[in-house]
DOKOL-880697 format. One record per residue (C-alpha): x, y, z; residue in three letters. Coordinates in steps of 0.02 Angstrom, whole numbers, plus 32768, in hexadecimal, padded with zeros to 4 digits. Example, Ala and Ser with C-alpha at 12.3 -4.5 7.8 and 13.67 -1.06 7.14 Angstrom:
82677F1F8186ala;82AC7FCB8165ser;
END
This chain:
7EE279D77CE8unk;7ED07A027C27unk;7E387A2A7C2Funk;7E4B7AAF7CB2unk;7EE17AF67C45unk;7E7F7B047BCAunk;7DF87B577C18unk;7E837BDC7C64unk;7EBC7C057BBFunk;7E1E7C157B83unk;7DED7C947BF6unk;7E9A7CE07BEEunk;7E937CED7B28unk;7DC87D487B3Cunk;7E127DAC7BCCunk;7E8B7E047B53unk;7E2B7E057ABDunk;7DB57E557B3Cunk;7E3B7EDD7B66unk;7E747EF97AB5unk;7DC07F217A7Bunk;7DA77FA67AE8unk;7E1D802B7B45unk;7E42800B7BF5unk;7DF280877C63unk;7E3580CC7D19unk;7DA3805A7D7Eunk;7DE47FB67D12unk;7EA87FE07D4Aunk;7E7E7FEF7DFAunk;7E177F597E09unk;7EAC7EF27DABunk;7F287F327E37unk;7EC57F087EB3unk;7EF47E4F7E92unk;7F717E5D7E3Aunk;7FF77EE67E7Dunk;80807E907F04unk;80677F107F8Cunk;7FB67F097F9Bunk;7FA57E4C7FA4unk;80547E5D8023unk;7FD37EDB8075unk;7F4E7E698070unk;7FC07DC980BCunk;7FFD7E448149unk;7F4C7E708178unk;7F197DB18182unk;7FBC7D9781F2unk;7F867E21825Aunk;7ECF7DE78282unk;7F2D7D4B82BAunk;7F4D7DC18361unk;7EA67DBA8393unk;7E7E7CFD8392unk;7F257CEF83EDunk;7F197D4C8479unk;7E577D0C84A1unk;7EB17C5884A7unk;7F357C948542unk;7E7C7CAD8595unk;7E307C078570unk;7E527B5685B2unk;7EE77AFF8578unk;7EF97A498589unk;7FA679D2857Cunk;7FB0790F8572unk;805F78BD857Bunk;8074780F8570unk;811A77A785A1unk;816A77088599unk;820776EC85D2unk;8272763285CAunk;82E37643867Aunk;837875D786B2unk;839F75F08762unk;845175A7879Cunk;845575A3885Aunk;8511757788B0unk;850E75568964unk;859E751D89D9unk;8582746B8A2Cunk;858F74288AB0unk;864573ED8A90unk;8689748F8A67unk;865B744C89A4unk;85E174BD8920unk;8544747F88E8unk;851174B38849unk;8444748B87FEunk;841474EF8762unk;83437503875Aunk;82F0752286BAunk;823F757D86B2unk;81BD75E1865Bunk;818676868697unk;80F576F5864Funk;809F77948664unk;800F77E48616unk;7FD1789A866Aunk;7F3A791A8621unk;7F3F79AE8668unk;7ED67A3C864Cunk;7EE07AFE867Funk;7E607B908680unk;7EB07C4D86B7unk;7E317C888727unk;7E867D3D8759unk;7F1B7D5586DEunk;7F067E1986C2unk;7FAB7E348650unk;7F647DB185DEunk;7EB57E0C85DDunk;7F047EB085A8unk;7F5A7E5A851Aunk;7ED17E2084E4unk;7E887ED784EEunk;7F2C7F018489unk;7EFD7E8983FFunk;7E7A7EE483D7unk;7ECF7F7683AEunk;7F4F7F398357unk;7EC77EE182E8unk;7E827F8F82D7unk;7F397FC6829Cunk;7F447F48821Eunk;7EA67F6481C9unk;7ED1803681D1unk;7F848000816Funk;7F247F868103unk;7EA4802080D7unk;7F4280A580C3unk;7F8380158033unk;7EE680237FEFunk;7EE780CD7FE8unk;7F9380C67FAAunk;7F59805D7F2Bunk;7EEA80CA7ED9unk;7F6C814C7ECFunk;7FED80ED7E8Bunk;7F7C80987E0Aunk;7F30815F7DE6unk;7FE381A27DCFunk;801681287D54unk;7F8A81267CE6unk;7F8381E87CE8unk;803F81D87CB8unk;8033816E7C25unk;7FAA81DC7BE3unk;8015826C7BF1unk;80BC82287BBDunk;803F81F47B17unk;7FFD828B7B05unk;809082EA7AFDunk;80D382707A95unk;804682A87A17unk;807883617A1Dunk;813883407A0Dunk;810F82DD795Funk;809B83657936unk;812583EA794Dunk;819B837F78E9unk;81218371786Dunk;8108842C7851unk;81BB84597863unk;81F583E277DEunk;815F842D7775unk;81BB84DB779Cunk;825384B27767unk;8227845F76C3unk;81BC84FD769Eunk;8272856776D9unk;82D684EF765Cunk;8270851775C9unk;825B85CC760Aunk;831385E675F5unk;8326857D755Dunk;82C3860A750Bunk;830C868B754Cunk;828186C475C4unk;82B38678766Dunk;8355869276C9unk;83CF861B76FFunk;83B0864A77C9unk;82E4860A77C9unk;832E8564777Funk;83BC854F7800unk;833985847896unk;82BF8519783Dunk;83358494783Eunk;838184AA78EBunk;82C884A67934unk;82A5840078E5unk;835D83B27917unk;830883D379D2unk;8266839879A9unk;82A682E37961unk;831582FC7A18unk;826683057A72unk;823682767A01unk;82BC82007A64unk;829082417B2Aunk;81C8823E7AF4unk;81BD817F7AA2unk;822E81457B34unk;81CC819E7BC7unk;813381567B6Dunk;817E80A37B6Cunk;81B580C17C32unk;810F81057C77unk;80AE80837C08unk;81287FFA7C5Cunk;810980317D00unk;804C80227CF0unk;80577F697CBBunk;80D27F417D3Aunk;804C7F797DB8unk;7FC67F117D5Eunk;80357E8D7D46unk;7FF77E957C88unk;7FFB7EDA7BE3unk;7FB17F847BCEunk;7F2D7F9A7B53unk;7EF680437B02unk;7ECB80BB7B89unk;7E2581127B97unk;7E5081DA7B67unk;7E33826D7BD6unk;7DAB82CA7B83unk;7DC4838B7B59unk;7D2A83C97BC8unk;7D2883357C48unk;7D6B83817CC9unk;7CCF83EC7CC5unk;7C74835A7CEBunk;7CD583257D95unk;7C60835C7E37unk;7C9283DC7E93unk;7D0083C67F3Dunk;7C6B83FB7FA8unk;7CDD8420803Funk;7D46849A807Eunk;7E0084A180BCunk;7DD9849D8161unk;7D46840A814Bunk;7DC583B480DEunk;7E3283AE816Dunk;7DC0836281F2unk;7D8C82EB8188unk;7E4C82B4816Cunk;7E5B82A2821Funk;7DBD82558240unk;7DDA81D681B9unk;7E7D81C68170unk;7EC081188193unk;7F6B815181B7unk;7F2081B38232unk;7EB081158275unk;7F5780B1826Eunk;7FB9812F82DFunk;7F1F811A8359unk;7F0B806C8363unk;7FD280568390unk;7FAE80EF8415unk;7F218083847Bunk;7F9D7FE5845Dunk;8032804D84B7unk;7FAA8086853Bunk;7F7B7FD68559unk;802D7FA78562unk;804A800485FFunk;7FBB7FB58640unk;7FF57F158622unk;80AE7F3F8669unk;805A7F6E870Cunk;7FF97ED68715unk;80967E978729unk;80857E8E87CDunk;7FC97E4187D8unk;7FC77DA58818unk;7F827D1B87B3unk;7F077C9187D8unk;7EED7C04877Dunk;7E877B5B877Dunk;7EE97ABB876Cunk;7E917A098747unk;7EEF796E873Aunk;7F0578B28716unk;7F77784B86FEunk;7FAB778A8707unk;804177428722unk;80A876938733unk;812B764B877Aunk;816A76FB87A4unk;821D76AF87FBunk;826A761D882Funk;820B761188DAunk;816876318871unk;817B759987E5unk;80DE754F87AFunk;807975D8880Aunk;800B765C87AFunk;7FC576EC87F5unk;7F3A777387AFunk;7F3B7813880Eunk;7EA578AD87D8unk;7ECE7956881Dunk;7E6779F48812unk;7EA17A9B8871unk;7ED27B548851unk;7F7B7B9A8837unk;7F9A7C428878unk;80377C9E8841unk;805C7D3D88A2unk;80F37D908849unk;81707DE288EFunk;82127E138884unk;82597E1787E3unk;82EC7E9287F0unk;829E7F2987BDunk;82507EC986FAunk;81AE7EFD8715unk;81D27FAD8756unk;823A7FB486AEunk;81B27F758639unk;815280018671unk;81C98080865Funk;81EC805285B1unk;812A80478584unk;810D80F285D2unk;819481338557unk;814C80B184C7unk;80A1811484D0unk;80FE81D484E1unk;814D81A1843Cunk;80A9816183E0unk;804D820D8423unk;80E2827983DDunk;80DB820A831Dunk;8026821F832Funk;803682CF834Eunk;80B982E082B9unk;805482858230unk;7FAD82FE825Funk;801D83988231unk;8062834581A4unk;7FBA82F4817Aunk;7F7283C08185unk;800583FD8104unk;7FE0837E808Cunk;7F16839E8087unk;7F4884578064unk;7FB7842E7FDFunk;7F4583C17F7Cunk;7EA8843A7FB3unk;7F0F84AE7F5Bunk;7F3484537ECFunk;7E9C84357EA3unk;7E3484CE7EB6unk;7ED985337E74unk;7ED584BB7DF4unk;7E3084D57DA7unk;7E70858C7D9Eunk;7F1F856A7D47unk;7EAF84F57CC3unk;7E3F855E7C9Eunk;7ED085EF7C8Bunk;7F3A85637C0Dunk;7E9F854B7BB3unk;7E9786167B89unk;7F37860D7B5Eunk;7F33858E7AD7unk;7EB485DB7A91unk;7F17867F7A93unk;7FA886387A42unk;7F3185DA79BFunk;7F0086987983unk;7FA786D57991unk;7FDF86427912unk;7F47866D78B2unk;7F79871678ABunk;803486FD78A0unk;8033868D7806unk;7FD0870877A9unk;803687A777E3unk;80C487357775unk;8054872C76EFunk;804D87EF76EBunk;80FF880076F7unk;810A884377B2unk;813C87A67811unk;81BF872E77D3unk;81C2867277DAunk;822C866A7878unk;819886D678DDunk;8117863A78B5unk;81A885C878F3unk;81A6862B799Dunk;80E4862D799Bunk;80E5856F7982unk;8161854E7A01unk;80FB85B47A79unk;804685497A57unk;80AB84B27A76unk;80E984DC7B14unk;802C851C7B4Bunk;7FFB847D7B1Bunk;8081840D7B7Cunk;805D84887C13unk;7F8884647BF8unk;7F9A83BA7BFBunk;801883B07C98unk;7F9D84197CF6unk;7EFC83B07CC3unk;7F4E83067D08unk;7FA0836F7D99unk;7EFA83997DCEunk;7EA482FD7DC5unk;7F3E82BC7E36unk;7F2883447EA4unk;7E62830A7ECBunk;7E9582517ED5unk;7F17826E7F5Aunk;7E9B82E47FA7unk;7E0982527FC3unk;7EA681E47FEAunk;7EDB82468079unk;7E31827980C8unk;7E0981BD80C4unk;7DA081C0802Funk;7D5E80FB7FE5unk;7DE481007F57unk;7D6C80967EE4unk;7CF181317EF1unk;7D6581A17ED1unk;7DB8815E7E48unk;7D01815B7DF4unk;7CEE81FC7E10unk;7D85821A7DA6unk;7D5C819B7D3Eunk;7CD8820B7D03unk;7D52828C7CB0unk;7D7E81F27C33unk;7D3081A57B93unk;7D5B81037B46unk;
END
């Protein structure tokens, strides 16, 4: 037992040395929620439960066999009337026993067929929900790493604008110390930099939340993450597909689709089954048993009896159950069509959206991009206009503020993208480990 301790924390010491040598790349989170994230392994328990159907109903459809064995210590008081007019009274004591194997084999048993039929689908079911988890999964795990890259990132550019504006407004101190500066660019430079240490506060703790919520979902501490390089979105492959190919291949292949299905055949095979109702069932019956002293006019007698026959069981009235059953499966599957009906549209909205998203999103990148660069040469320009005496301090302030917002905005709309394309695979049913290496690609360690 120490040994194997040992060994565990061995491996469990290398494992994070392992980790804090090198950052932690989208592939390596996934594969770490995979075993260790609650849902999916509640996912993964459900699905073994569910192919439990299937083995289940095949055994109503085999043989089953019984054996009972009895013993039984008996005292018998007989009273009788005499003769005389008196009571007699004897008392008899006596072992009894029993022992009976009986086996059973449904010959014609159609409701029990059809379930067995139904298993099937609802095994199909449970490996389309297990899929949608996995799908899920890689969602999830994509949306919180994207997160804490962000919520780092902009942490970077809020302690970059603090550091400029308290560089401003020690450059407006000594400014009107001399005489040169006014006492407004100090107040404004001050004011800006009150706001800045503000963002400070919201930035460090939406850094600490969205880093928490990653390791929650590993079930570990989070190492350094691998960075989203400049020009790697460049380097993603392109969608191939249209809008309207994206869509049949979300209803061809999305698992909540395949789910929706699976519980559609079950509610068709339910009605079957309901009818069947009716059906009379055949089945055959084998038997032995052996037996002692079964009464008191039997004592010290044994008996062995073998019996093999059919047992036919023609179902004449029930008060209407069966005619009910039906009913209620006939409305069962009307309600399944309708919810399978309802999650295509919705399934069709959702494609669009992310569709959007991302080929919009290249677009709105690309226009960020141009804009940073345009503010970059107005700052350029700006802080030498102030040199010449034709801007003032405040006007680089403005210009500054400006950049930074570009910059929050350029970085929202690079991770908003690259959520956009993993919901996109996601939804069109998409392996989620291929797609997350796709996106993978965008990232350096």
């Amino acid at each position: 037992m120490r040994t194997t301790f040992q060994k565990t924390a061995w491996a469990l010491a290398l494992s994070a040395a392992s980790l804090g040598a090198q950052a932690m790349g989208l592939l390596d989170a996934y594969k770490l929620a995979l075993e260790q994230d609650a849902t999916i392994r509640a996912s993964r328990a459900a699905l073994d439960a569910g192919r439990e159907r299937l083995p289940q109903a095949r055994a109503q459809l085999l043989p089953s066999v019984s054996a009972n064995w009895a013993r039984s210590s008996n005292r018998l008081t007989t009273t009788s009337n005499t003769v005389l007019g008196g009571e007699s009274v004897s008392r008899d004591d006596y072992f009894s026993f029993n022992k009976t194997l009986s086996l059973r084999q449904p010959l014609f048993n159609m409701p029990k067929y059809i379930q067995y039929q139904q298993a099937t689908d609802m095994v199909g079911e449970a490996e389309a929900v297990f899929e949608r988890e996995l799908q899920n999964l890689s969602v999830r795990v994509g949306g919180a790493y994207f997160e804490a890259l962000m919520s780092s990132e902009q942490l970077k550019l809020v302690l970059s604008q603090k550091q400029q504006f308290t560089t401003v407004l020690a450059a407006a101190e000594k400014a009107l110390a001399l005489g040169t500066g006014t006492r407004t660019d100090m107040d404004d430079a001050k004011a800006r930099l009150d706001m800045a240490l503000a963002q400070e506060l919201e930035a460090r703790q939406n850094e600490d939340y969205t880093r928490r919520q990653l390791e929650i979902l590993l079930n570990q501490p989070v190492p350094q993450l691998q960075s989203l390089h400049p020009t790697g979105l460049q380097a993603l492959p392109a969608l191939g597909l249209d809008l309207n190919a994206w869509l049949d291949k979300a209803l061809a292949h999305s698992p909540e689709v395949k789910s929706l299905q699976a519980r559609l055949q079950a509610a068709d095979k339910e009605i079957q089954k309901a009818k069947a109702g009716h059906a009379p069932t055949l089945d055959a019956v084998a038997q032995w048993s052996d037996s002692g002293s079964e009464n008191v006019t039997r004592l010290n007698s044994s008996f062995e009896n073998k019996t093999l026959g059919f047992q036919l069981t023609i179902p004449l009235y029930q008060g209407g159950y069966v005619s009910s059953l039906e009913r209620q499966a006939v409305a069962e599957k009307l309600r399944q069509e309708e919810a399978l009906e309802a999650m295509r549209r919705d399934l069709g909205l959702r494609i669009h959206r992310e569709y959007r998203g991302v080929t919009e999103g290249v677009l709105k990148i690309r226009a960020l991009e141009q804009a940073v660069r345009s503010n970059e040469q107005l700052l350029d320009s700006t802080r030498k206009s102030v040199l010449a005496g034709v801007r003032t301090q405040l006007d680089v302030l403005n210009v500054e503020q400006q950049l930074a917002t570009t910059h929050r905005d350029l970085i929202q709309a690079r991770y908003l993208y690259l959520m956009s394309r993993l919901r996109l695979h996601a939804l069109s049913g998409h392996d989620p480990l291929t797609a997350l290496q796709d996106i993978h690609s965008a990232f350096t360690p």
